[in-house]
N, CA, C and O atoms as a CHARMM CRD file, in Angstrom:
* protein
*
  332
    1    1 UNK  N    -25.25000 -32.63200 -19.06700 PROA 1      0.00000
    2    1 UNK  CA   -23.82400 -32.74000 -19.32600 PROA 1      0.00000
    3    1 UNK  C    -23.18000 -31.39400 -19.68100 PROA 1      0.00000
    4    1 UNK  O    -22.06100 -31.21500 -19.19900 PROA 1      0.00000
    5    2 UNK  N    -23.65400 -30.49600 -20.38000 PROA 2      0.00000
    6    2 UNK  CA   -22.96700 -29.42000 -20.92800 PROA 2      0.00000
    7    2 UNK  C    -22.87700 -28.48600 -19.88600 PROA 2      0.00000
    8    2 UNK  O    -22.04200 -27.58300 -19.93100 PROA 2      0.00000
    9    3 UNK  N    -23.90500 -28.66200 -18.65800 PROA 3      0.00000
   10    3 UNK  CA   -23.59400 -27.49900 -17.84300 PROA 3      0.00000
   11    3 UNK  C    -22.76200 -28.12000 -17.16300 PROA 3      0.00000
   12    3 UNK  O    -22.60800 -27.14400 -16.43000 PROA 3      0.00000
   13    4 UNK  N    -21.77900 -29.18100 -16.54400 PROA 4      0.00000
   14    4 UNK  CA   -21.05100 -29.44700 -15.75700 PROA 4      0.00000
   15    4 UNK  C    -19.49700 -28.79100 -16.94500 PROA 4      0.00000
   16    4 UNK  O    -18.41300 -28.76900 -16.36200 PROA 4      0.00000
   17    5 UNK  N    -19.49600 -28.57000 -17.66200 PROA 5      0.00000
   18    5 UNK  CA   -18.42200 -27.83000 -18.73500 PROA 5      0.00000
   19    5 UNK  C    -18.73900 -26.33700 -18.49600 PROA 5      0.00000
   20    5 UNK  O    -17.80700 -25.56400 -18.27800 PROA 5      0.00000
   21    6 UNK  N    -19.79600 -25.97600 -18.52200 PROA 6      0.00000
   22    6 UNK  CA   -19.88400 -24.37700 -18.08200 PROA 6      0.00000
   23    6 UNK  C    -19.03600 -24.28600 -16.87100 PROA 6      0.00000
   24    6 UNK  O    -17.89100 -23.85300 -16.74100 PROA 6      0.00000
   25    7 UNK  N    -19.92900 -24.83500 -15.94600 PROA 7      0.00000
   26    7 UNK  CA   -19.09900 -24.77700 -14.35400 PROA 7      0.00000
   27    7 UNK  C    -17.85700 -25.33200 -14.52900 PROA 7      0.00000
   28    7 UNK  O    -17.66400 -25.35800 -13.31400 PROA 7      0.00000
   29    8 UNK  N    -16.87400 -25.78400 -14.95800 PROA 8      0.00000
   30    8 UNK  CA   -15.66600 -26.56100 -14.94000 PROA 8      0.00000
   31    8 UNK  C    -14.86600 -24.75600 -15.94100 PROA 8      0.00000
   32    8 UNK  O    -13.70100 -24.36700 -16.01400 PROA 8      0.00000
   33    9 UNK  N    -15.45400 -24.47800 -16.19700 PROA 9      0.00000
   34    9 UNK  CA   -15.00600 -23.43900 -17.15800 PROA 9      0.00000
   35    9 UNK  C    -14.64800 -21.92300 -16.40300 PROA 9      0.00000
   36    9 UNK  O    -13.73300 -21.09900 -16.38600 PROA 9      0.00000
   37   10 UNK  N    -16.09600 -22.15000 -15.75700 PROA 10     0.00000
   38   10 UNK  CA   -16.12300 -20.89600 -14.96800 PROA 10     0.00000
   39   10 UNK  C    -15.81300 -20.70200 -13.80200 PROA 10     0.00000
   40   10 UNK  O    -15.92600 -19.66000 -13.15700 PROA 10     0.00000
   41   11 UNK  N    -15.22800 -22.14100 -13.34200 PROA 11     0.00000
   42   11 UNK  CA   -14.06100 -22.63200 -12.05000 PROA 11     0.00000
   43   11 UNK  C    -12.77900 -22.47500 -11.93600 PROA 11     0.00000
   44   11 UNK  O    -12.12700 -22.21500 -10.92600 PROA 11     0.00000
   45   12 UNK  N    -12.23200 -22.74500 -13.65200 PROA 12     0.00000
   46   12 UNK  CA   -11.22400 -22.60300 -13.81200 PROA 12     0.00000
   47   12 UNK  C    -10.39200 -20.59300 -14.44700 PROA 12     0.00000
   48   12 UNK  O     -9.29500 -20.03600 -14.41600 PROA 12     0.00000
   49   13 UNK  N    -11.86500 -20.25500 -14.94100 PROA 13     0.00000
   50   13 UNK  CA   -11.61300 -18.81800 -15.10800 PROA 13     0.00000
   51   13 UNK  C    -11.35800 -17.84200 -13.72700 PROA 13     0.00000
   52   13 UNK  O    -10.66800 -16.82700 -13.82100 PROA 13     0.00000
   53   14 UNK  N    -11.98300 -18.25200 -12.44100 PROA 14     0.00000
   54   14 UNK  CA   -12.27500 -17.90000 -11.13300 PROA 14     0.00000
   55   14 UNK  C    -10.81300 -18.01000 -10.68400 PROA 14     0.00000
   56   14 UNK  O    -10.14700 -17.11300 -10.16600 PROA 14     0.00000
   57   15 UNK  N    -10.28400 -19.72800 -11.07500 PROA 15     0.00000
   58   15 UNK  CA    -8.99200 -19.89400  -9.91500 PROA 15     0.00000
   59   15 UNK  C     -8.05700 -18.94600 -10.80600 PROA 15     0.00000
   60   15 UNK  O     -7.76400 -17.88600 -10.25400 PROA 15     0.00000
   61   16 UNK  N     -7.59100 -19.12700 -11.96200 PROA 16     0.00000
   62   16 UNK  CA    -6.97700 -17.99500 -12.49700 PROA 16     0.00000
   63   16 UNK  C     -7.18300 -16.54100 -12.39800 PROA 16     0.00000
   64   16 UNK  O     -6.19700 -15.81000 -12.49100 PROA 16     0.00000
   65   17 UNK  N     -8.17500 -16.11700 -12.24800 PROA 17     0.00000
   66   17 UNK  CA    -8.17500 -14.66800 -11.99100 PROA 17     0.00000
   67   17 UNK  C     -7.78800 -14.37700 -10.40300 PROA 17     0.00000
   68   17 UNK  O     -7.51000 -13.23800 -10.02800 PROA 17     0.00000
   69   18 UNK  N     -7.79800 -15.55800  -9.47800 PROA 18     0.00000
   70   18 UNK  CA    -7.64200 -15.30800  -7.89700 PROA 18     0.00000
   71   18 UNK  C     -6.02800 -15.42300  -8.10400 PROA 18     0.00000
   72   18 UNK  O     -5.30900 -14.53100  -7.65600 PROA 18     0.00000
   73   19 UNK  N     -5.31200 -16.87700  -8.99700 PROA 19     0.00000
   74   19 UNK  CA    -4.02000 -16.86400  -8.77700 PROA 19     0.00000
   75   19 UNK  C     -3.11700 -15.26600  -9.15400 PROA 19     0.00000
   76   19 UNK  O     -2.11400 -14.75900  -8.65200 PROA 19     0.00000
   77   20 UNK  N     -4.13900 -14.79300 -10.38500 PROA 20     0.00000
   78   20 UNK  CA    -3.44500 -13.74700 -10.82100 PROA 20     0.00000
   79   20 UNK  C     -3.27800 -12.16500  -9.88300 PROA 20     0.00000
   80   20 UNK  O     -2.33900 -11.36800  -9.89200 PROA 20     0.00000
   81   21 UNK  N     -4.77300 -12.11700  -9.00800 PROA 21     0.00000
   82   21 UNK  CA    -4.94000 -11.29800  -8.52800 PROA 21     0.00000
   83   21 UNK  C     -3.44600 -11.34400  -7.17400 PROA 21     0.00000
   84   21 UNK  O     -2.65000 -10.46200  -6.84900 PROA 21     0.00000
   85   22 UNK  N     -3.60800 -12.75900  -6.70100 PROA 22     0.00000
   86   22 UNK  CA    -2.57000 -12.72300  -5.81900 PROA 22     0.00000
   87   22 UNK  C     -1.18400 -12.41100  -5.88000 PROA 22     0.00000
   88   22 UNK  O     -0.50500 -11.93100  -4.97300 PROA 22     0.00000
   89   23 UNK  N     -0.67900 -12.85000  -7.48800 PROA 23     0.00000
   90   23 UNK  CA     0.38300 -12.87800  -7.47500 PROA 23     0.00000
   91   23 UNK  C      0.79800 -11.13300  -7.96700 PROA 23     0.00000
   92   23 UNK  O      1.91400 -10.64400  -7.78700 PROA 23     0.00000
   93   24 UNK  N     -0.26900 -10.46600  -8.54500 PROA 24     0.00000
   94   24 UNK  CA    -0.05400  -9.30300  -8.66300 PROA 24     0.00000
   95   24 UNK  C     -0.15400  -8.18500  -7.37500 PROA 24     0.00000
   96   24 UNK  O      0.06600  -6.97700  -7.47000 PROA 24     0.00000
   97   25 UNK  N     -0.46100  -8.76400  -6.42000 PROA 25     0.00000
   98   25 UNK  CA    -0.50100  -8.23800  -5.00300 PROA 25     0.00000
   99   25 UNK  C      1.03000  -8.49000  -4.39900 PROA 25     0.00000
  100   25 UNK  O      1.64200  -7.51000  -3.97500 PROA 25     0.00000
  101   26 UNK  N      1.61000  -9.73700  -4.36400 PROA 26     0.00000
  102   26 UNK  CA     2.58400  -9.86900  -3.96000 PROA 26     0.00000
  103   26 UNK  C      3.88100  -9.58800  -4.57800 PROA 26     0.00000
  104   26 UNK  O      4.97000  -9.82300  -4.05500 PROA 26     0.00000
  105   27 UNK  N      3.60200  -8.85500  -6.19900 PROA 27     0.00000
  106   27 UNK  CA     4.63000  -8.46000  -6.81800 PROA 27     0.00000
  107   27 UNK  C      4.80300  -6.70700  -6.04000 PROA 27     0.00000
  108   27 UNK  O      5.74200  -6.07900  -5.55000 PROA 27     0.00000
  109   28 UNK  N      3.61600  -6.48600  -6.23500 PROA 28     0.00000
  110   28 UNK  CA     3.28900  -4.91200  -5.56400 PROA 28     0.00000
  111   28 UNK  C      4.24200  -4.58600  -4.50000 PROA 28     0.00000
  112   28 UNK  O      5.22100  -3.84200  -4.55200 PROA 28     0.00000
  113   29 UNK  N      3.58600  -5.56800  -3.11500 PROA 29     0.00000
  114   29 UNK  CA     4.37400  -5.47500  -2.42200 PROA 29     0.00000
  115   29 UNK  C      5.96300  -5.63100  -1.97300 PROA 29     0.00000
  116   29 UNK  O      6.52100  -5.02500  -1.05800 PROA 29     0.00000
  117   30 UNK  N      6.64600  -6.80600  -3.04700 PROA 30     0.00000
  118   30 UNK  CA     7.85500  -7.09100  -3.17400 PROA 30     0.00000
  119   30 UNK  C      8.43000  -5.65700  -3.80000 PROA 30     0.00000
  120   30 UNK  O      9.37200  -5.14000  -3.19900 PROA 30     0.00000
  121   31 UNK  N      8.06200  -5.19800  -4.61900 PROA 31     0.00000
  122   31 UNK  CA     8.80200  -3.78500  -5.23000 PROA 31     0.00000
  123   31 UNK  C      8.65100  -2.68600  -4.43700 PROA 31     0.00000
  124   31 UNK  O      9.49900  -1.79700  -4.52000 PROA 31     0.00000
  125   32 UNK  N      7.32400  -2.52900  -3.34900 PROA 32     0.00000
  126   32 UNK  CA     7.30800  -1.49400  -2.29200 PROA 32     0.00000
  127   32 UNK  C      8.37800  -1.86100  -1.32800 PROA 32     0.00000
  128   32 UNK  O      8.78600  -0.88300  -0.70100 PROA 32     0.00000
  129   33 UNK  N      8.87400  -2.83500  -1.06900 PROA 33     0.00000
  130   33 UNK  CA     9.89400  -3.54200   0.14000 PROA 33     0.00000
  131   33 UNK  C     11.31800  -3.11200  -0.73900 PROA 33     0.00000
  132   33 UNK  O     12.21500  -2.30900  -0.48200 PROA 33     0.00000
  133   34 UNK  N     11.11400  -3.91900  -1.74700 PROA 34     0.00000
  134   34 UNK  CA    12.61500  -3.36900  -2.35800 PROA 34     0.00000
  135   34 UNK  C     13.01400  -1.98600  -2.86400 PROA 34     0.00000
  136   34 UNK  O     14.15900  -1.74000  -2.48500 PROA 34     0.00000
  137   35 UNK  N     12.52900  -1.07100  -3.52700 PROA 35     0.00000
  138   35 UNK  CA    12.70000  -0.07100  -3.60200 PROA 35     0.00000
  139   35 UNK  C     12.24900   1.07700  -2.06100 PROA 35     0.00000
  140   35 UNK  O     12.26700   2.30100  -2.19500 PROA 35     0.00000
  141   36 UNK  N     12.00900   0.64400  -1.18500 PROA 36     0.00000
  142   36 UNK  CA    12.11200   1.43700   0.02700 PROA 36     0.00000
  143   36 UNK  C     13.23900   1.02800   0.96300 PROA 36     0.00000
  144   36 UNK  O     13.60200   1.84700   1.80700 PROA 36     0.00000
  145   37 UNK  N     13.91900  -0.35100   0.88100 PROA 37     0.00000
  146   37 UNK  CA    15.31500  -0.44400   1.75200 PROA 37     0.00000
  147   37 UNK  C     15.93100   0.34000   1.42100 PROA 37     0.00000
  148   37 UNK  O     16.82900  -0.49900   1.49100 PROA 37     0.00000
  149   38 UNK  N     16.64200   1.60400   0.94000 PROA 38     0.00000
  150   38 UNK  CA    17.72000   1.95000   1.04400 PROA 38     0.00000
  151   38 UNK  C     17.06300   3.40400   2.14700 PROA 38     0.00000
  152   38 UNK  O     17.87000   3.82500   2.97500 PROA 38     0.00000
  153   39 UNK  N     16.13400   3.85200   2.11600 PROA 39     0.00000
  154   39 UNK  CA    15.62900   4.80900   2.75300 PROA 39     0.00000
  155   39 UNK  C     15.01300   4.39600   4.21000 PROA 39     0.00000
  156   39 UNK  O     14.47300   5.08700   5.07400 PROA 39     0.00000
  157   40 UNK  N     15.34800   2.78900   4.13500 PROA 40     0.00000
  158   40 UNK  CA    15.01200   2.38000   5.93900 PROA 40     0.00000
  159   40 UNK  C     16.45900   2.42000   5.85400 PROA 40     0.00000
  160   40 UNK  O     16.93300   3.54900   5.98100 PROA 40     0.00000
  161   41 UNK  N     17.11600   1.66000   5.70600 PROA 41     0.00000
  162   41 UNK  CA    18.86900   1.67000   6.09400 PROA 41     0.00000
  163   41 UNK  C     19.30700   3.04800   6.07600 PROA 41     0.00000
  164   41 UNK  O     20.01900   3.39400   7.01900 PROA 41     0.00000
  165   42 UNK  N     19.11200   3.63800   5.46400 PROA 42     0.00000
  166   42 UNK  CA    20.35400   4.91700   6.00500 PROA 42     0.00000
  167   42 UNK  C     19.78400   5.75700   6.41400 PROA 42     0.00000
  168   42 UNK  O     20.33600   6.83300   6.18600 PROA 42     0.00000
  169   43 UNK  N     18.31000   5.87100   7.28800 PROA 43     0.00000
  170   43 UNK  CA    18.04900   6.99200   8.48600 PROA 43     0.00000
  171   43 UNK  C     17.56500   5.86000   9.62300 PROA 43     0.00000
  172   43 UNK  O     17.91700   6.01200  10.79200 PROA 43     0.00000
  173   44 UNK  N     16.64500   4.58800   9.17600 PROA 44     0.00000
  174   44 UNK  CA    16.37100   3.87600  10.48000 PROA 44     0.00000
  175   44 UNK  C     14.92200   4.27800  10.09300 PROA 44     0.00000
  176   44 UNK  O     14.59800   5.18500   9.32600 PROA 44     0.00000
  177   45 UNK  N     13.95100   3.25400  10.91300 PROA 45     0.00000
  178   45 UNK  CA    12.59400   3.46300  10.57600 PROA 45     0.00000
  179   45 UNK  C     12.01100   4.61900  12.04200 PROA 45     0.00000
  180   45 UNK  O     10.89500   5.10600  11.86100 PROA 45     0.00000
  181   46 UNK  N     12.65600   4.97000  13.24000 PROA 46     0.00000
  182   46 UNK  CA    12.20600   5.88600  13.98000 PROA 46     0.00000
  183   46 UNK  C     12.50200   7.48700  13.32300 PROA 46     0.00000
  184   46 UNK  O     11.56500   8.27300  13.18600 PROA 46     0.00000
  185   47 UNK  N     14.12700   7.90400  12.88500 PROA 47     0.00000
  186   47 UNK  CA    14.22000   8.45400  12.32800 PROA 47     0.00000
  187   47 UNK  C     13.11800   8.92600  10.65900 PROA 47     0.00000
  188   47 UNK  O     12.85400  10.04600  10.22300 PROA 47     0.00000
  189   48 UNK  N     12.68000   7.40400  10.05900 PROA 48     0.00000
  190   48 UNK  CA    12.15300   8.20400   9.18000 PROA 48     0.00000
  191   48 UNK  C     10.43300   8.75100   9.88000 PROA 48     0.00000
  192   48 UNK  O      9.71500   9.66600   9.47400 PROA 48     0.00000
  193   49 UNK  N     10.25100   7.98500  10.79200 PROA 49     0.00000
  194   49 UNK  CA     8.53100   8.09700  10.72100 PROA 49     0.00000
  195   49 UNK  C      8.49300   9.70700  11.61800 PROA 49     0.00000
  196   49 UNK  O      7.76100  10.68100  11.44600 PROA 49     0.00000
  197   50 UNK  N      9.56800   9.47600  12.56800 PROA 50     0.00000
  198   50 UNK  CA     9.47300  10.88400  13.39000 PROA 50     0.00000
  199   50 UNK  C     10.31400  12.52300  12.50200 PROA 50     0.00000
  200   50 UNK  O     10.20700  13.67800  12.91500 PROA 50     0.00000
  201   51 UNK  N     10.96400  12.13100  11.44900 PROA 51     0.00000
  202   51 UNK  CA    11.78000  13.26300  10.60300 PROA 51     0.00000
  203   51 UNK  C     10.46500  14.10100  10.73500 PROA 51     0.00000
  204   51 UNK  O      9.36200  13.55800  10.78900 PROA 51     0.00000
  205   52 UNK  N     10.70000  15.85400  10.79900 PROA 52     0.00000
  206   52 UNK  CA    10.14200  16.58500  10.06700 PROA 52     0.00000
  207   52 UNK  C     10.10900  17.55600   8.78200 PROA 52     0.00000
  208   52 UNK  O      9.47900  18.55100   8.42300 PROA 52     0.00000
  209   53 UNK  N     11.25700  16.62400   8.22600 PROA 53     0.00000
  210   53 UNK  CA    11.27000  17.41000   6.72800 PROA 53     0.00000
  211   53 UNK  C     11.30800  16.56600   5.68200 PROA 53     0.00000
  212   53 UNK  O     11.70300  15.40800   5.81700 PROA 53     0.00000
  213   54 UNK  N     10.96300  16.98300   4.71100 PROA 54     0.00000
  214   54 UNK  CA    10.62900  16.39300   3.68400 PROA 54     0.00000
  215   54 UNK  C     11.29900  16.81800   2.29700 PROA 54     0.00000
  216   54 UNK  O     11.10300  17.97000   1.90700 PROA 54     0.00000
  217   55 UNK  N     12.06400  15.96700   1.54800 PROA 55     0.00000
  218   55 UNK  CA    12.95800  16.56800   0.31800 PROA 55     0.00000
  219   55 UNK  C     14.07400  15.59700  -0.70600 PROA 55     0.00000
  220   55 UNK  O     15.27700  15.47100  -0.93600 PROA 55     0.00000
  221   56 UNK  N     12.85400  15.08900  -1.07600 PROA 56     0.00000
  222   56 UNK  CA    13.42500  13.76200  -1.89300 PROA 56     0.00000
  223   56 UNK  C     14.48200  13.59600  -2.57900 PROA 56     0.00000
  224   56 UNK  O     15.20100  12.60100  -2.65600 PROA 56     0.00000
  225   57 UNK  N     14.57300  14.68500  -3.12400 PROA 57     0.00000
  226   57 UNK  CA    16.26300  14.92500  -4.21000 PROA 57     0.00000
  227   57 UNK  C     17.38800  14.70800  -3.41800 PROA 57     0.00000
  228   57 UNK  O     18.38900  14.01400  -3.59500 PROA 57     0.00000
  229   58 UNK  N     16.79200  15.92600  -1.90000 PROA 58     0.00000
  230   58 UNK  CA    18.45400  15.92400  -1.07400 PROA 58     0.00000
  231   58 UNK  C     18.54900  14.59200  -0.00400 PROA 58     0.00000
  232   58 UNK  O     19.42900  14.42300   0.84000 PROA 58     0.00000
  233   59 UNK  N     17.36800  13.68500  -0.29000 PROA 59     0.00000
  234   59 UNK  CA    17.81600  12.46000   0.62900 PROA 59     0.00000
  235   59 UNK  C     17.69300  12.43000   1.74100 PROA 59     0.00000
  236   59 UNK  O     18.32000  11.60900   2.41000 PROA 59     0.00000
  237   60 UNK  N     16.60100  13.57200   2.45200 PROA 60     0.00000
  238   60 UNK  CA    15.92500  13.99400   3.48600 PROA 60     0.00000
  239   60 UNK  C     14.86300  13.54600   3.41900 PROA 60     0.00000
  240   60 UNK  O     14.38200  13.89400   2.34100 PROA 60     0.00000
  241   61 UNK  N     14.05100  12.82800   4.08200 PROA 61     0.00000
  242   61 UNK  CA    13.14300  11.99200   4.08400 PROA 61     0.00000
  243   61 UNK  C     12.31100  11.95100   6.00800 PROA 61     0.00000
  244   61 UNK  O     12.82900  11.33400   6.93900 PROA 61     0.00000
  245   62 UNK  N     11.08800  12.71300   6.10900 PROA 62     0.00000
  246   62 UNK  CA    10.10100  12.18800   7.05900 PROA 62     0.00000
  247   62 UNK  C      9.28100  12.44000   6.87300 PROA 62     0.00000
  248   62 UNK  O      9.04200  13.38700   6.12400 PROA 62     0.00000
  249   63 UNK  N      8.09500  11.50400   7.63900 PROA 63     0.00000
  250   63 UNK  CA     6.81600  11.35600   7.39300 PROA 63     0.00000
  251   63 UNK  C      5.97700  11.95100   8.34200 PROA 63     0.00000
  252   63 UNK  O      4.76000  12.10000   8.22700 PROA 63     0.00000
  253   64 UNK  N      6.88300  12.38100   9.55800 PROA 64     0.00000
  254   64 UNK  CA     5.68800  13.34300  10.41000 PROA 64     0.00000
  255   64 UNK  C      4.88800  14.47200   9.73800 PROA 64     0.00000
  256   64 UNK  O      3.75700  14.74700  10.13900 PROA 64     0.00000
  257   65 UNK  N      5.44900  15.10500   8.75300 PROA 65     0.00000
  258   65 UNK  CA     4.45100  16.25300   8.34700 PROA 65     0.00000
  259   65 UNK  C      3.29300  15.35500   7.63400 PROA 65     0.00000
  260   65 UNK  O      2.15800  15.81800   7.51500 PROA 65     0.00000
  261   66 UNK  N      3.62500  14.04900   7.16500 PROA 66     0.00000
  262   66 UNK  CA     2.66400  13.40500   6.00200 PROA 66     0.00000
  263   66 UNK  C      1.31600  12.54600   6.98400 PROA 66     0.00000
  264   66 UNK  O      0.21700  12.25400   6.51300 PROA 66     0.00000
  265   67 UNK  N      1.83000  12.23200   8.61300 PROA 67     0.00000
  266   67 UNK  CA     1.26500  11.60800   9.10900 PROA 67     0.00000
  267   67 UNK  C      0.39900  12.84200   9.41400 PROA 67     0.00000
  268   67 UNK  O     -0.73500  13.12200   9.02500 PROA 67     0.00000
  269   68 UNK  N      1.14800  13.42300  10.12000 PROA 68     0.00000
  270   68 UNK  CA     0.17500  14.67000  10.56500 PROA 68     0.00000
  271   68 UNK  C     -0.92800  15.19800  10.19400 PROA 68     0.00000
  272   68 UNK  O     -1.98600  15.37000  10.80000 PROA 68     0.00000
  273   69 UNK  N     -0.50700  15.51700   8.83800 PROA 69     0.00000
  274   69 UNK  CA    -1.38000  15.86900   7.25700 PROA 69     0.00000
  275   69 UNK  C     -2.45300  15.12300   7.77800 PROA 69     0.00000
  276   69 UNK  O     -3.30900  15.63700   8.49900 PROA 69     0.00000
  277   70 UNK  N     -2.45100  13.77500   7.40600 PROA 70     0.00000
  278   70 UNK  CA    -3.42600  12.56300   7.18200 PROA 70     0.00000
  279   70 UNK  C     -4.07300  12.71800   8.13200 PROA 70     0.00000
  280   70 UNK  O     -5.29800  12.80700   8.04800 PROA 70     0.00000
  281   71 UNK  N     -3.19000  12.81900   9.70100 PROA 71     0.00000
  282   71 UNK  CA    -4.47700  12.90700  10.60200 PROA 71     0.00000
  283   71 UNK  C     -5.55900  14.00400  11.17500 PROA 71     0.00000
  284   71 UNK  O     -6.45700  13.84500  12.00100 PROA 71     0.00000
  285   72 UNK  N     -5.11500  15.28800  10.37200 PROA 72     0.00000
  286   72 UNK  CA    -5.70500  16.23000  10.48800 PROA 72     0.00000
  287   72 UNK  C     -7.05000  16.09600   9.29800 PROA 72     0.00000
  288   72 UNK  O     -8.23900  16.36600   9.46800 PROA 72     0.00000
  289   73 UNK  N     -6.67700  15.82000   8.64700 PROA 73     0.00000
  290   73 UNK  CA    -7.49300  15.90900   6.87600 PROA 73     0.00000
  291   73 UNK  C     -8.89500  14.88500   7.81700 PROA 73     0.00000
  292   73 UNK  O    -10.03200  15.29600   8.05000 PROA 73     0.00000
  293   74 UNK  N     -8.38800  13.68600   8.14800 PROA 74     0.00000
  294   74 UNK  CA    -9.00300  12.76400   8.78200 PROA 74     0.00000
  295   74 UNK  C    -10.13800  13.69600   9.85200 PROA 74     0.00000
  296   74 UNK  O    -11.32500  13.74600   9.52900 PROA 74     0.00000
  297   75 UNK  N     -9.86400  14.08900  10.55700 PROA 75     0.00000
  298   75 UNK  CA   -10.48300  14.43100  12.01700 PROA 75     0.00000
  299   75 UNK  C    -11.52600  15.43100  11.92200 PROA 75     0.00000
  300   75 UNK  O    -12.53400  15.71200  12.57100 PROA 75     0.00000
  301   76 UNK  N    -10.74500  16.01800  10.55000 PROA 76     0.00000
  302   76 UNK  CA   -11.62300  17.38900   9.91700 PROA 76     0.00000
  303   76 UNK  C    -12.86400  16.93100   9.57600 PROA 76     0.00000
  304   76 UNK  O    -13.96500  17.38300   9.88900 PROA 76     0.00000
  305   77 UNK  N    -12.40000  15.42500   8.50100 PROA 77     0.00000
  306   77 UNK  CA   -13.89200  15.34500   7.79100 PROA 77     0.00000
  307   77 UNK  C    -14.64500  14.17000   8.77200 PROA 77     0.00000
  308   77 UNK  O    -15.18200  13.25200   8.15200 PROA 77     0.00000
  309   78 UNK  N    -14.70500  14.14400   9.92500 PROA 78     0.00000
  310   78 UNK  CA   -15.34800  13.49400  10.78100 PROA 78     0.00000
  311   78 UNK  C    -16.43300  13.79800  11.50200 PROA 78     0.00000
  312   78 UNK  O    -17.36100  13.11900  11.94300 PROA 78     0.00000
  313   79 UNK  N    -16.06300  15.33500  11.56300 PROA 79     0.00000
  314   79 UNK  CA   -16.78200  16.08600  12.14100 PROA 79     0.00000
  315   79 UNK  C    -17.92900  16.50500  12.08900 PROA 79     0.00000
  316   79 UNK  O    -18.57100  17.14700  12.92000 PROA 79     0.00000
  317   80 UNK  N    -18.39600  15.86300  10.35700 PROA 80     0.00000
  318   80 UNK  CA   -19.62200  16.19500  10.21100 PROA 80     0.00000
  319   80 UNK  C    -20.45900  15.05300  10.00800 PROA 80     0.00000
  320   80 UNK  O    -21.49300  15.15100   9.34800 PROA 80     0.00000
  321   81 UNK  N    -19.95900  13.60400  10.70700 PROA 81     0.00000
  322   81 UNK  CA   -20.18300  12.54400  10.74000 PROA 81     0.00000
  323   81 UNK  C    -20.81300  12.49000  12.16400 PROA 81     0.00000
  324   81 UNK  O    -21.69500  11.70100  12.50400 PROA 81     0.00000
  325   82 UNK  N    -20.24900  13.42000  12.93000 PROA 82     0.00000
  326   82 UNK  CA   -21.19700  13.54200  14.34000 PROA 82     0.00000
  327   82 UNK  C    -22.19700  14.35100  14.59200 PROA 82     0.00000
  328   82 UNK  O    -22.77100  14.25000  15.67600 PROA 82     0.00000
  329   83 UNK  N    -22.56800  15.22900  13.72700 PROA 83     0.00000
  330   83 UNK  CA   -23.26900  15.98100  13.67400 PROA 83     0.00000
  331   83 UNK  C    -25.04000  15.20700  13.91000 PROA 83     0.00000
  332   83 UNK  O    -26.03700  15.92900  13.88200 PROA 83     0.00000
């Protein structure tokens, strides 16, 4: 009898830590969505991904130098994965 209370315990500690994990995932993402609309609306998402400058204060905003970055950093450390 007492172990069907362990497991009932440690079922209910499981679904709570999954509800929590989820709902703290989907808060994440709700505040990445909302605090990034105003920077899709007033350049457009081609404008921002293809911009090449970068300058947060003046409201200049692209991500080609950041993609770029990433895919260079990337390709670099690959290289010694083929070796």
């Amino acid at each position: 009898m007492p172990r069907k209370y362990g497991e009932k315990l440690v079922e209910s500690l499981l679904f709570i830590s999954a509800i929590t994990s989820i709902l703290i995932m989907l808060l994440i993402f709700y505040f990445l969505i909302h605090e990034s609309l105003p920077a899709f609306s007033a350049l457009g998402l081609f404008d921002l991904i293809s911009g090449s400058k970068w300058h947060p204060s003046g409201d200049i905003y692209g991500f080609l130098p950041l993609i770029t970055a990433s895919m260079l950093c990337s390709t670099i450390m690959m290289v010694p994965c083929f070796r």
